[in-house]
The first five atom37 places (N, CA, C, CB, O) and aatype in JSON, in Angstrom:
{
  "aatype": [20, 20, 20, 20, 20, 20, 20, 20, 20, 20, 20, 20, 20, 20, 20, 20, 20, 20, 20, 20, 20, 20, 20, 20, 20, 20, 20, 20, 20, 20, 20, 20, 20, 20, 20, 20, 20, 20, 20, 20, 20, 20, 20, 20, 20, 20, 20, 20, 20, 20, 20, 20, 20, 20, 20, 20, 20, 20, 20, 20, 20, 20, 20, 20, 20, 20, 20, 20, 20, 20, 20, 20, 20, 20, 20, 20, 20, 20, 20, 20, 20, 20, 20, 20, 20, 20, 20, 20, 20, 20, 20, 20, 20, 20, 20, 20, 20, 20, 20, 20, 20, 20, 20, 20, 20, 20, 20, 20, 20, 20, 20, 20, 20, 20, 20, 20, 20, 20, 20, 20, 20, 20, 20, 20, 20, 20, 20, 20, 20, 20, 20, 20, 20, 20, 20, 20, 20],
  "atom_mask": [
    [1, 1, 1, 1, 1],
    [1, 1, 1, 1, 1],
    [1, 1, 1, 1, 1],
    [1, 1, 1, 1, 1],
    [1, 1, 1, 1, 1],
    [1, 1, 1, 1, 1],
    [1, 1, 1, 1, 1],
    [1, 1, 1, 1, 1],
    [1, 1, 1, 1, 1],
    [1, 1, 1, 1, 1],
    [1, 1, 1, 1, 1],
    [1, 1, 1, 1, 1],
    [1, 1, 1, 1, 1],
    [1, 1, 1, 1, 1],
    [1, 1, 1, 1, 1],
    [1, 1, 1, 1, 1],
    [1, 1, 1, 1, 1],
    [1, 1, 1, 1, 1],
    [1, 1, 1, 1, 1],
    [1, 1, 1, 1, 1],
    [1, 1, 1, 1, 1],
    [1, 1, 1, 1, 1],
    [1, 1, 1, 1, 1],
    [1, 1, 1, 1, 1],
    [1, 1, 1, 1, 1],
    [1, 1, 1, 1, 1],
    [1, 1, 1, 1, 1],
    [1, 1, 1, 1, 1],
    [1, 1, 1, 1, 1],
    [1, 1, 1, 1, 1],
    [1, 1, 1, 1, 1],
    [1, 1, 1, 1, 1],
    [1, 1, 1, 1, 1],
    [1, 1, 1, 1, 1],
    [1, 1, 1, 1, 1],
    [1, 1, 1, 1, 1],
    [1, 1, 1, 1, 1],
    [1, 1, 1, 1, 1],
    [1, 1, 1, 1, 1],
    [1, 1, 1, 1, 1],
    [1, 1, 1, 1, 1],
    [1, 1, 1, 1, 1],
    [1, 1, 1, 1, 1],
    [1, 1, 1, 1, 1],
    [1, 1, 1, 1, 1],
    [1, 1, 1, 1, 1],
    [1, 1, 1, 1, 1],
    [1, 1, 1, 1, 1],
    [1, 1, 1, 1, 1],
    [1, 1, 1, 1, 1],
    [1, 1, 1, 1, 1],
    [1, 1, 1, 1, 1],
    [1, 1, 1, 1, 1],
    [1, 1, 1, 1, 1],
    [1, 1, 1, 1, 1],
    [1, 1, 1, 1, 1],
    [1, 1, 1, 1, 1],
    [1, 1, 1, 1, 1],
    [1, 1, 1, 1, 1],
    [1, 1, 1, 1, 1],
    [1, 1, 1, 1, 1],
    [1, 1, 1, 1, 1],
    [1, 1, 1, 1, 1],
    [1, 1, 1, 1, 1],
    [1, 1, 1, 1, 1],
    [1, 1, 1, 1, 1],
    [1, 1, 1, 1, 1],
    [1, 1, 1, 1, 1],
    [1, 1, 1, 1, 1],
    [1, 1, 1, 1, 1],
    [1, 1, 1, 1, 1],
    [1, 1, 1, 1, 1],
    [1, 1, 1, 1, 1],
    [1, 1, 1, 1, 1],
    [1, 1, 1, 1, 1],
    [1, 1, 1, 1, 1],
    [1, 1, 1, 1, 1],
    [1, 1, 1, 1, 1],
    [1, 1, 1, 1, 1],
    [1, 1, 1, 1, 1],
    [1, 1, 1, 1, 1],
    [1, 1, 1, 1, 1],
    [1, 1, 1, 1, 1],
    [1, 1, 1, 1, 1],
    [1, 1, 1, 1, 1],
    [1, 1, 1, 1, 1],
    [1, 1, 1, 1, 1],
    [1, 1, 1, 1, 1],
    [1, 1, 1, 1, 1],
    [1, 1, 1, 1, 1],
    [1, 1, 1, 1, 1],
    [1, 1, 1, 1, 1],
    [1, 1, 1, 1, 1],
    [1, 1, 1, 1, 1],
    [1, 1, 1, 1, 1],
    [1, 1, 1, 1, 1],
    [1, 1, 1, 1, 1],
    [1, 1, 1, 1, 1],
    [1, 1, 1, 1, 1],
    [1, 1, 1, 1, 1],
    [1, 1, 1, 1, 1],
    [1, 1, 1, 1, 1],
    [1, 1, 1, 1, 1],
    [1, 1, 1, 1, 1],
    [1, 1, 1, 1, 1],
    [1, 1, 1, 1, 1],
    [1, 1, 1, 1, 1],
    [1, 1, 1, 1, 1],
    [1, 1, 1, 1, 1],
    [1, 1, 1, 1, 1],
    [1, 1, 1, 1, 1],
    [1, 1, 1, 1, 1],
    [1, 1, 1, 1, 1],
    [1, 1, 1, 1, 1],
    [1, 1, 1, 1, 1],
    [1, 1, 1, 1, 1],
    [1, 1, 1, 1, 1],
    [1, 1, 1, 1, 1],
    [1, 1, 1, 1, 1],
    [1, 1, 1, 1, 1],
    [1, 1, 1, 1, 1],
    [1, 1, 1, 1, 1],
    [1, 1, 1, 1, 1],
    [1, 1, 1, 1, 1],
    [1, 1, 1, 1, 1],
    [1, 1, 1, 1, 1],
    [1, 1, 1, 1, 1],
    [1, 1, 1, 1, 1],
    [1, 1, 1, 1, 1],
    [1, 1, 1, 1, 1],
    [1, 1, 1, 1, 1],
    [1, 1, 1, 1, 1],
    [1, 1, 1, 1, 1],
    [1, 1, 1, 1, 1],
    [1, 1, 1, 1, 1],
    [1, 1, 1, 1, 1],
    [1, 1, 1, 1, 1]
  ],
  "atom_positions": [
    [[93.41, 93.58, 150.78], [93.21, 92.61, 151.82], [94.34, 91.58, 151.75], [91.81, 91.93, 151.7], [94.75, 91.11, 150.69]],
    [[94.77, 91.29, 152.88], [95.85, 90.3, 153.17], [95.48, 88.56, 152.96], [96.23, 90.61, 154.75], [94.61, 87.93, 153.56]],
    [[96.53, 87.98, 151.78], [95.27, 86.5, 151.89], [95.68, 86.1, 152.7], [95.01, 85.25, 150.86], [96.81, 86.42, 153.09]],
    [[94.88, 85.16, 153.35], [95.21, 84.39, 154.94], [96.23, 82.97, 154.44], [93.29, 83.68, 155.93], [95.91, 82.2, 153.53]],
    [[97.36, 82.88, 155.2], [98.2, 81.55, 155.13], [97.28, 80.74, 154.78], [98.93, 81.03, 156.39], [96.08, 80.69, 155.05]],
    [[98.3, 79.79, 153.85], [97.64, 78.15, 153.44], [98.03, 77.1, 154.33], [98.17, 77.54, 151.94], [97.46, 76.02, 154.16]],
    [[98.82, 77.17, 155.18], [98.65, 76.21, 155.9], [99.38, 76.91, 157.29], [99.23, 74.84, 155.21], [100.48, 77.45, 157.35]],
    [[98.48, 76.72, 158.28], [98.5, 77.15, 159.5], [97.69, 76.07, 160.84], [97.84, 78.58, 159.28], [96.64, 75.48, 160.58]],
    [[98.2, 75.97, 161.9], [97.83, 74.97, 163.03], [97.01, 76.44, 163.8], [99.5, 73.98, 164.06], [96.1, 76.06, 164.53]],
    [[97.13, 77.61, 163.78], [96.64, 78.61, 164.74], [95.2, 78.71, 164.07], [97.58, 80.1, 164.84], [94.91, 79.32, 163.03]],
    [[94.28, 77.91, 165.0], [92.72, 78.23, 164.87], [92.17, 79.66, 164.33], [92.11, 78.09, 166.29], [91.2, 79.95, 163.64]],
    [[93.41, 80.62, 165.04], [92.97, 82.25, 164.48], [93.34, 82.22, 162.64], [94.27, 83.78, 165.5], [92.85, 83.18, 162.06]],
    [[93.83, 81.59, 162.07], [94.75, 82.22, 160.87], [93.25, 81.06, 159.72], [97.31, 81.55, 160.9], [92.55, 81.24, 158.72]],
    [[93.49, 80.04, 160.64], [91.99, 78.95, 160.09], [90.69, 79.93, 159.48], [91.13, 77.92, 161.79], [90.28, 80.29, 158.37]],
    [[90.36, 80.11, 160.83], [88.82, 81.26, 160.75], [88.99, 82.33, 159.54], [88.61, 82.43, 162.42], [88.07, 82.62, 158.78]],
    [[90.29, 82.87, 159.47], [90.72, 83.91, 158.96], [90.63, 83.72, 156.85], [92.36, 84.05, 159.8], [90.57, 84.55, 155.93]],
    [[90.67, 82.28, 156.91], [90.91, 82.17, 155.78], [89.44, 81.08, 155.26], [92.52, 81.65, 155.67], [89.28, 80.6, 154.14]],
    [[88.51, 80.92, 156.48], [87.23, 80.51, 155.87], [86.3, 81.8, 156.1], [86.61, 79.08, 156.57], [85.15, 81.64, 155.71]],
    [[86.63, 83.14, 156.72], [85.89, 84.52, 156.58], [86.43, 84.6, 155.38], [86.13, 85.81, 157.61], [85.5, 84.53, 154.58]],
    [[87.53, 84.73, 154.76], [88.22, 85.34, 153.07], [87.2, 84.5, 152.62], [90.15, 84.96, 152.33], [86.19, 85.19, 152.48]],
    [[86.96, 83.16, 152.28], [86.68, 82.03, 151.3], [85.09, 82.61, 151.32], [87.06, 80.16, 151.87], [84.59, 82.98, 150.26]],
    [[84.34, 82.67, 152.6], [83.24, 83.37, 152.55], [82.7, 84.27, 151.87], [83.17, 83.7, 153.24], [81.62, 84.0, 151.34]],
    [[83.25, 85.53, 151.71], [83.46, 86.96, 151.4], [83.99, 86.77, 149.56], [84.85, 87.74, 152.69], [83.99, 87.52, 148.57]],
    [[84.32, 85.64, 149.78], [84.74, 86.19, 148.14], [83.44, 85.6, 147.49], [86.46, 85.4, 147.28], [82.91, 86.05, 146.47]],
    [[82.91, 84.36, 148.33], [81.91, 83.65, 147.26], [80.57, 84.98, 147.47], [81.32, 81.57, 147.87], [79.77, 85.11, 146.55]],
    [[80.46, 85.72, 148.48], [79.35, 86.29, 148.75], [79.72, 87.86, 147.66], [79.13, 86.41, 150.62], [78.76, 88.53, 147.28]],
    [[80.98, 88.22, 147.31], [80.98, 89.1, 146.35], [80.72, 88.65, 145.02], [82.07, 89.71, 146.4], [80.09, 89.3, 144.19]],
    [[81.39, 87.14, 144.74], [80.67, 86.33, 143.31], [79.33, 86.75, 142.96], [80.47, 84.69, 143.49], [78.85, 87.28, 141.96]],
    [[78.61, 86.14, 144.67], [77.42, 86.08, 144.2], [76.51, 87.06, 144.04], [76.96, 85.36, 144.73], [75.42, 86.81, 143.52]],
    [[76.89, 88.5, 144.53], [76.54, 89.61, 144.37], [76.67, 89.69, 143.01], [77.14, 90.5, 145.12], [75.68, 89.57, 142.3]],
    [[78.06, 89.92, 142.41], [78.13, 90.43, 141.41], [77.54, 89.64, 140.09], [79.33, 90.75, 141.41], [77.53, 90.12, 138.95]],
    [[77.12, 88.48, 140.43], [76.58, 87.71, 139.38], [74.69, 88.15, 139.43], [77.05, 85.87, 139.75], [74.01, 88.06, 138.41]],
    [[74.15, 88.57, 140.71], [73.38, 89.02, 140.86], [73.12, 90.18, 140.04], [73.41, 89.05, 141.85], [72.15, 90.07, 139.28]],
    [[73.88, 91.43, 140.0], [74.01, 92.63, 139.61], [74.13, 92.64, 138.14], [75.04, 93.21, 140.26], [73.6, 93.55, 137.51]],
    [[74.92, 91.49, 137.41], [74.8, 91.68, 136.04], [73.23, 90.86, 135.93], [76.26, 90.98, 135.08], [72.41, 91.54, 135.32]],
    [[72.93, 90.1, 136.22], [71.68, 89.56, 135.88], [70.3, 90.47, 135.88], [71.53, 88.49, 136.77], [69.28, 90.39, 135.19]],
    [[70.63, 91.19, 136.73], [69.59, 92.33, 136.91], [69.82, 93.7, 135.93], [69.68, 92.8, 138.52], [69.09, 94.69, 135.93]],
    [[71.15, 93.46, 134.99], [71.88, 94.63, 134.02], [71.45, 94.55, 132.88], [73.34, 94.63, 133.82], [71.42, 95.48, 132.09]],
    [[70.86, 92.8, 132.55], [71.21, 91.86, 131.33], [70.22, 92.36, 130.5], [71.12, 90.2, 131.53], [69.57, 93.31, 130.93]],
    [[69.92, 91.85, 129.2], [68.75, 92.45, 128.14], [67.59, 91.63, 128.79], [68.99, 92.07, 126.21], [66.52, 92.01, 128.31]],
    [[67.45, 90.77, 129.59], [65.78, 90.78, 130.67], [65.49, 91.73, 131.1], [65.59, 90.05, 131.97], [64.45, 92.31, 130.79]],
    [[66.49, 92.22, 132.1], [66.27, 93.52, 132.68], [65.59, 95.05, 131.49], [67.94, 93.82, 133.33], [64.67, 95.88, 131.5]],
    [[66.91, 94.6, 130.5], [65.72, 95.83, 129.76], [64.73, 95.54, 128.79], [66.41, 96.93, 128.95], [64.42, 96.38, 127.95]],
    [[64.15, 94.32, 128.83], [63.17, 94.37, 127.96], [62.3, 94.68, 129.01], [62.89, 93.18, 127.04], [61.56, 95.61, 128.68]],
    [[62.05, 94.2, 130.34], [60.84, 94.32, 130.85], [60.81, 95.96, 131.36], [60.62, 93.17, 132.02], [59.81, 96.49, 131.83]],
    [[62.16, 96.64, 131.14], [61.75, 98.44, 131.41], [61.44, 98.52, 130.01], [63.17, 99.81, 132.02], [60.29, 98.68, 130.41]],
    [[61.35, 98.55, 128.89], [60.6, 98.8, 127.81], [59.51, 98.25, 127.62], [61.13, 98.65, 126.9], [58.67, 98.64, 126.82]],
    [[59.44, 97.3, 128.34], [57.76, 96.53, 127.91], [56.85, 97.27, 128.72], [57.47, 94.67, 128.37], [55.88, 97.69, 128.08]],
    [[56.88, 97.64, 130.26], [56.41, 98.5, 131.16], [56.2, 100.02, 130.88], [57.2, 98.36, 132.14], [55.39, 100.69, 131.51]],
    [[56.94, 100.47, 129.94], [57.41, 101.79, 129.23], [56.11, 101.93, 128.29], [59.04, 101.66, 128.28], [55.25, 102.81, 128.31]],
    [[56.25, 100.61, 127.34], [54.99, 100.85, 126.15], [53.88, 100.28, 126.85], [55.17, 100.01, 124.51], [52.88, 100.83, 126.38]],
    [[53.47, 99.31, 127.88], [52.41, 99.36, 128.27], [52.06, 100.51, 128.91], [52.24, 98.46, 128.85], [50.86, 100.68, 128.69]],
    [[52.53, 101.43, 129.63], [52.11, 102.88, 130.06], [51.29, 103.75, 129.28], [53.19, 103.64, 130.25], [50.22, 104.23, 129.65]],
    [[52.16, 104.01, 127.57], [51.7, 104.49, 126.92], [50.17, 104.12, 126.42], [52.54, 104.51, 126.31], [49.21, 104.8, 126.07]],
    [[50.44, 102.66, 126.56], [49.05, 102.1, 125.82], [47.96, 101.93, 126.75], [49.22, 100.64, 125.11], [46.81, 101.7, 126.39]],
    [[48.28, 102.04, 127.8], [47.55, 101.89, 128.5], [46.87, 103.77, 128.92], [48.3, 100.9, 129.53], [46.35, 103.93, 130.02]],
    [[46.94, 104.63, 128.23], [46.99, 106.0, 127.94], [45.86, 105.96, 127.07], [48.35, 106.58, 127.34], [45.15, 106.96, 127.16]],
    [[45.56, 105.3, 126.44], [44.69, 105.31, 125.25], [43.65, 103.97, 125.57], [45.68, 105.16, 123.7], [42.73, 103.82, 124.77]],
    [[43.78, 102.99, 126.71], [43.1, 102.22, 126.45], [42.92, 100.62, 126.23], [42.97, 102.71, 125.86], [42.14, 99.69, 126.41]],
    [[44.24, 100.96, 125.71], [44.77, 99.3, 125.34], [45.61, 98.89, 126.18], [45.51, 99.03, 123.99], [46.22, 99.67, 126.9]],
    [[45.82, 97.23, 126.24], [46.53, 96.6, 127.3], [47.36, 95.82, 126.35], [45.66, 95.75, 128.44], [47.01, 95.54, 125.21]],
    [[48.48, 95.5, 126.9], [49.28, 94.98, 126.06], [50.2, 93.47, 127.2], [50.32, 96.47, 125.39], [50.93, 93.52, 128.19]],
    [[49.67, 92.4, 126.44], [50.08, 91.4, 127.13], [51.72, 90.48, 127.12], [49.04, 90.67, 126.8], [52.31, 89.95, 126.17]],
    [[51.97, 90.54, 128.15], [52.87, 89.48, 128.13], [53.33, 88.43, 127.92], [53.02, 89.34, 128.5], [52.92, 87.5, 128.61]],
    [[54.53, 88.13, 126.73], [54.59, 87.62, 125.79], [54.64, 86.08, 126.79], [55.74, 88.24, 124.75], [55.1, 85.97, 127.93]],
    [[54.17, 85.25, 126.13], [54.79, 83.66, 126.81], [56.24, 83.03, 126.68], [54.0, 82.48, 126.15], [56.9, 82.88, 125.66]],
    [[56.59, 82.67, 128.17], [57.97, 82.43, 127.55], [57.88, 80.86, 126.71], [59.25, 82.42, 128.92], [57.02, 80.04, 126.39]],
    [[59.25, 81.07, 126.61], [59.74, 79.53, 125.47], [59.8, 78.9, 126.24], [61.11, 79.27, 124.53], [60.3, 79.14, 127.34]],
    [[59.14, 77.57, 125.74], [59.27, 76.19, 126.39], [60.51, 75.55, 126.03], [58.15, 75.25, 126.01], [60.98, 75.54, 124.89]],
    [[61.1, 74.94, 127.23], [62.71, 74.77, 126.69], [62.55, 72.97, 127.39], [64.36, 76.26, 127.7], [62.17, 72.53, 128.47]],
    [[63.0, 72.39, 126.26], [62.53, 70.98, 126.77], [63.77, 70.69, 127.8], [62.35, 69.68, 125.4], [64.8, 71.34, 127.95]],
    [[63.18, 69.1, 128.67], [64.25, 69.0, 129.69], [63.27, 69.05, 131.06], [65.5, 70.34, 129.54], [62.04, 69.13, 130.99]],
    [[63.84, 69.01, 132.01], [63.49, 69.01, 133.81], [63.65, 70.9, 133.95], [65.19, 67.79, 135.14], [64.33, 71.82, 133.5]],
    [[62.68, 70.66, 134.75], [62.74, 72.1, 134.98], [64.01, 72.96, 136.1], [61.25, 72.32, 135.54], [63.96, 72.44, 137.22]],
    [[64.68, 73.69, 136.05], [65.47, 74.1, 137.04], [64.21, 74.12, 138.77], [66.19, 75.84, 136.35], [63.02, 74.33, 139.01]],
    [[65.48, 73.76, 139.56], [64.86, 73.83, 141.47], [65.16, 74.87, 141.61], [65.51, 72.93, 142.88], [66.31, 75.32, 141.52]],
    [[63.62, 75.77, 141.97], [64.18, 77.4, 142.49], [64.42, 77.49, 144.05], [62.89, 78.72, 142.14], [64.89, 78.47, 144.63]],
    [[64.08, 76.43, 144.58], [63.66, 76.21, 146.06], [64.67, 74.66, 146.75], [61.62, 75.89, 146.0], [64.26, 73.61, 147.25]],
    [[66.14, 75.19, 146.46], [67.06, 74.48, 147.11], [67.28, 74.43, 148.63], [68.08, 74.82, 146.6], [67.43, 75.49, 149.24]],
    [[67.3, 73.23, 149.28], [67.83, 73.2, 150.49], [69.1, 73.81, 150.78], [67.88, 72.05, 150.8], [69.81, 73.99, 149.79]],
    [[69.56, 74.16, 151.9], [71.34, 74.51, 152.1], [71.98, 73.63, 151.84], [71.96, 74.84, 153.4], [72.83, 73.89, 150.99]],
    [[71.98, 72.14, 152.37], [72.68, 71.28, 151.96], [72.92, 70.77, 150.35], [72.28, 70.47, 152.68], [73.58, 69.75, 150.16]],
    [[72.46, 71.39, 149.44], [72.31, 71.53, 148.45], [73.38, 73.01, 147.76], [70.85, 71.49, 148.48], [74.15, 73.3, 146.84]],
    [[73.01, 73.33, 148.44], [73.92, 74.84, 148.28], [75.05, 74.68, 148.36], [73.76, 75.93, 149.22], [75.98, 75.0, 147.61]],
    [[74.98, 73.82, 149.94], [76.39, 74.22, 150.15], [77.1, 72.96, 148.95], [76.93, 74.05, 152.12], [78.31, 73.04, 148.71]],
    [[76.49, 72.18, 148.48], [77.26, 70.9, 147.79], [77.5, 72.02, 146.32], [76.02, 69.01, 147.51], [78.43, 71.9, 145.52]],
    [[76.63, 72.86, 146.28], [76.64, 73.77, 144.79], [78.22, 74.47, 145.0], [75.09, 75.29, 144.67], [79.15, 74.32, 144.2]],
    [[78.26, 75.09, 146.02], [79.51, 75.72, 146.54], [80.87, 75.14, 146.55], [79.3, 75.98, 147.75], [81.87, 75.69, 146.08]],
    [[80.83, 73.79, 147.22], [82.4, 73.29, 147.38], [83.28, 73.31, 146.03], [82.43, 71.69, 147.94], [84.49, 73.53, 146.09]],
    [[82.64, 73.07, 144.84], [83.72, 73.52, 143.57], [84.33, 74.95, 143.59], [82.93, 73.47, 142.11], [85.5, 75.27, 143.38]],
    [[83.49, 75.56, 143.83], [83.68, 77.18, 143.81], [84.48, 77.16, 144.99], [82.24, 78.26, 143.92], [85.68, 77.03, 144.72]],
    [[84.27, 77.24, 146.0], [85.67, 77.16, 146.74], [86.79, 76.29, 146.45], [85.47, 76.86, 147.99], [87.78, 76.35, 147.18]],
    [[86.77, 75.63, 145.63], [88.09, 74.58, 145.2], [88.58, 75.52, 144.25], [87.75, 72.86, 144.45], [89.79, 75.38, 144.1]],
    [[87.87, 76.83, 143.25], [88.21, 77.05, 142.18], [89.14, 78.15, 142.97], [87.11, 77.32, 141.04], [90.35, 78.28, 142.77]],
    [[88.24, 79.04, 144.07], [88.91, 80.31, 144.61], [90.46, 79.67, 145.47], [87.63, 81.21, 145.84], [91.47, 80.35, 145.63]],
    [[90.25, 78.15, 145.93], [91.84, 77.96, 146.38], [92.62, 77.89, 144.93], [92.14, 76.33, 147.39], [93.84, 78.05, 144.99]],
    [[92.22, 77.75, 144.05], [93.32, 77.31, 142.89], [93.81, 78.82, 142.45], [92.55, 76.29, 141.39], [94.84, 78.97, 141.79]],
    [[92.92, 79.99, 142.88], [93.08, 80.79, 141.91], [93.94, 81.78, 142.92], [91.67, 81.29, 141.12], [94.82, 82.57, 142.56]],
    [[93.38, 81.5, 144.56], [94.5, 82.32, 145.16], [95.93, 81.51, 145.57], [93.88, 82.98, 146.49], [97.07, 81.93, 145.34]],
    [[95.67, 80.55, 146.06], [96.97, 79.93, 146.82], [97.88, 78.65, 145.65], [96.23, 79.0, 148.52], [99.01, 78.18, 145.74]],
    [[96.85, 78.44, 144.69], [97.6, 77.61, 143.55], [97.48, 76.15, 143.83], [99.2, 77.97, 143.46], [98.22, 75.28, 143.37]],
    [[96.45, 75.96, 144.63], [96.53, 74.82, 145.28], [95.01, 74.09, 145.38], [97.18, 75.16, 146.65], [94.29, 74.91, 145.94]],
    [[94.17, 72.78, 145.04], [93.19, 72.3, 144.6], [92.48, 72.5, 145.67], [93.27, 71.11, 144.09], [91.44, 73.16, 145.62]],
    [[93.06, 71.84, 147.06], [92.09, 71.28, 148.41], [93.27, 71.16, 149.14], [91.04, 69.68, 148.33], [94.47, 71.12, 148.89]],
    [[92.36, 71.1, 150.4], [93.04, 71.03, 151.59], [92.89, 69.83, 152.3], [92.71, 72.03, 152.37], [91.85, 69.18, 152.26]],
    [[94.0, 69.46, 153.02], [93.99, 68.02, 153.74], [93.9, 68.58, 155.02], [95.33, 66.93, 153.54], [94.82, 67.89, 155.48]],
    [[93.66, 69.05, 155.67], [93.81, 69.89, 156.85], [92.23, 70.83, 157.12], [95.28, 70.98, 156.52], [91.43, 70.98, 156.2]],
    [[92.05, 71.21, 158.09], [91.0, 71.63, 158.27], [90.96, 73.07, 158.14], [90.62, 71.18, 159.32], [92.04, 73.27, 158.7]],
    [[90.58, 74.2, 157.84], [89.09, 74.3, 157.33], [89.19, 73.74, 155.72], [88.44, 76.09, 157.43], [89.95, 74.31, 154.93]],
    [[88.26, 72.47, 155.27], [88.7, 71.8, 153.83], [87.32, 72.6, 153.66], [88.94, 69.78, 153.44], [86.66, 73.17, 154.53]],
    [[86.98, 72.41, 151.63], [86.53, 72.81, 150.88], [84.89, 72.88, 151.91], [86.9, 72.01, 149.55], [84.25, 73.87, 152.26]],
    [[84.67, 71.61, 152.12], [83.34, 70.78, 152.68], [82.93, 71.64, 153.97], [83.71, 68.99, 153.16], [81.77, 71.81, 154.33]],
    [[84.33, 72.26, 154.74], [84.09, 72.53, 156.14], [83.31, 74.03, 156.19], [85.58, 72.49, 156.99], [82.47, 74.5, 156.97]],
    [[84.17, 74.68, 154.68], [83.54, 76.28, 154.5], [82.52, 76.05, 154.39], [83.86, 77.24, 153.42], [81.93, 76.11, 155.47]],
    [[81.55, 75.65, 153.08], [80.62, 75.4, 152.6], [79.92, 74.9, 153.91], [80.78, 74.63, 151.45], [79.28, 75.86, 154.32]],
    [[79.81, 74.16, 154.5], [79.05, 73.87, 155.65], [78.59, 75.08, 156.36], [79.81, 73.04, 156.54], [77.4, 75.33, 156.57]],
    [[79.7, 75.92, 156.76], [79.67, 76.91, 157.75], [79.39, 77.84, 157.3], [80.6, 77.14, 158.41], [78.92, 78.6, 158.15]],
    [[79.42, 78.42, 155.93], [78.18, 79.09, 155.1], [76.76, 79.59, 155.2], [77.96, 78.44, 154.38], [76.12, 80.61, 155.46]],
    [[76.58, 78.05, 154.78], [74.85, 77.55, 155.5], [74.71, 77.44, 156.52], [74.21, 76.35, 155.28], [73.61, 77.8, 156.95]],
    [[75.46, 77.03, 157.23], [75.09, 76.4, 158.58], [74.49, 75.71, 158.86], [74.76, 76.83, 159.27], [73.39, 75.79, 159.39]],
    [[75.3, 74.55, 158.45], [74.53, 73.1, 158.62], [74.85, 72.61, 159.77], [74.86, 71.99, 157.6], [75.83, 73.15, 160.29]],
    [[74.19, 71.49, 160.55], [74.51, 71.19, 161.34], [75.17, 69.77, 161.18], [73.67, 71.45, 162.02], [75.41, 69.36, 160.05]],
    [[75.46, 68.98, 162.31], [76.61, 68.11, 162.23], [76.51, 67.0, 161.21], [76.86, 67.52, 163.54], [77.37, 66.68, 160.39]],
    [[75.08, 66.36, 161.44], [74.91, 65.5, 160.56], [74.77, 65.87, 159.28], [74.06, 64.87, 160.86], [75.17, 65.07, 158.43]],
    [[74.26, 66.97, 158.9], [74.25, 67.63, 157.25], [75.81, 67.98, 157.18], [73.09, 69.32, 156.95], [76.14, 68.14, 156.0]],
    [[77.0, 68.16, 158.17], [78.1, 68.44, 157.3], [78.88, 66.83, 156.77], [79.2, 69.52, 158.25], [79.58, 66.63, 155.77]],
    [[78.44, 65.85, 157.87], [79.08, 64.8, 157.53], [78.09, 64.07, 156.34], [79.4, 63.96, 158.85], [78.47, 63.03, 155.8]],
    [[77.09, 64.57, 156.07], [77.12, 64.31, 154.7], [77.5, 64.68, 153.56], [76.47, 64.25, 154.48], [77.77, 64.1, 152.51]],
    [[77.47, 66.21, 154.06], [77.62, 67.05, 152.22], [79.83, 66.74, 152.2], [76.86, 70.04, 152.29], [80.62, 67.14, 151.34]],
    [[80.2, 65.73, 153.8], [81.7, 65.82, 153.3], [82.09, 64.66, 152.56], [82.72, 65.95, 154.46], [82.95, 64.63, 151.67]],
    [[81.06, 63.2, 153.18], [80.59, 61.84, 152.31], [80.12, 62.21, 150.97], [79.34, 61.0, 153.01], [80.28, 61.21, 150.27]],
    [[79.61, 63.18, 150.28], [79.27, 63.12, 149.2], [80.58, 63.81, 148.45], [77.91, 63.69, 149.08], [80.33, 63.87, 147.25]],
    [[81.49, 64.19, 148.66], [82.31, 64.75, 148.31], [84.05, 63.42, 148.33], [82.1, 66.14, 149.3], [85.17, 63.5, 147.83]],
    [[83.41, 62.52, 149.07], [84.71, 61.65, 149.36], [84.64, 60.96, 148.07], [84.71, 60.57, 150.79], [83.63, 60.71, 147.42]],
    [[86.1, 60.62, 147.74], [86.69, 59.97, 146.81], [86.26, 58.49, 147.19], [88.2, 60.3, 146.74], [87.14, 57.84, 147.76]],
    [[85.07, 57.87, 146.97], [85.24, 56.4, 146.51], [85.99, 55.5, 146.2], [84.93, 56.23, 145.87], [86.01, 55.53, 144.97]],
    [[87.01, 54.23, 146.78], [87.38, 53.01, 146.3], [87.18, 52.57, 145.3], [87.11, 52.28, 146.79], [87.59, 51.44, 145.03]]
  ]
}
């Protein structure tokens, strides 16, 4: 795949390079998906399902262990987009550094504008998640 120019005024070459920025975070997140589902969770619970079969052959039930209490706030499984997309704008800052060598953009489509258009936020959620991102005085 061709990377799209870093700096371009043609709206076409723009789009072109917040579909790339898209596409790469959505293969990240696949593939971070795919090992998680590879990982030793994944195979303890096909072996735990494995020997409950057996035991359950004879009679017996075999219970599921409790997990560890891990002190601290609990992780949010149930994020808003605007949340997402604020999770995202590093990760697109990391994929400009890693293709074009370059942090952020002063020019439009910026880090804030992908991530918006991601989710699909609407106007007032992008001019926030771009205020939460502005450099402070």
């Amino acid at each position: 795949m061709k990377l799209p120019e870093w700096k371009s005024s043609d709206p076409e070459d723009q789009r072109a390079l917040t579909r790339f920025i898209i596409a790469e975070l959505d293969r990240a997140d696949e593939a971070a998906l795919a090992a998680a589902n590879d990982g030793p969770g994944a195979q303890f619970i096909g072996i735990w399902g494995q020997a409950q079969g057996l035991l359950a052959r004879i009679g017996l039930k075999l219970p599921l262990p409790e997990p560890a209490k891990r002190p601290g706030p609990k992780p949010k499984d149930d994020l808003t987009d605007i949340e997402r997309a604020a999770h995202d704008v590093p990760r697109i800052r990391a994929l400009f550094q890693l293709h074009w060598n370059k942090r952020n953009r002063t020019t439009r489509p910026m880090a804030e504008d992908i991530a918006a258009e991601r989710w699909e936020l609407s106007a007032g959620e992008r001019a926030k998640l771009i205020n939460r991102f502005r450099r402070k005085p």
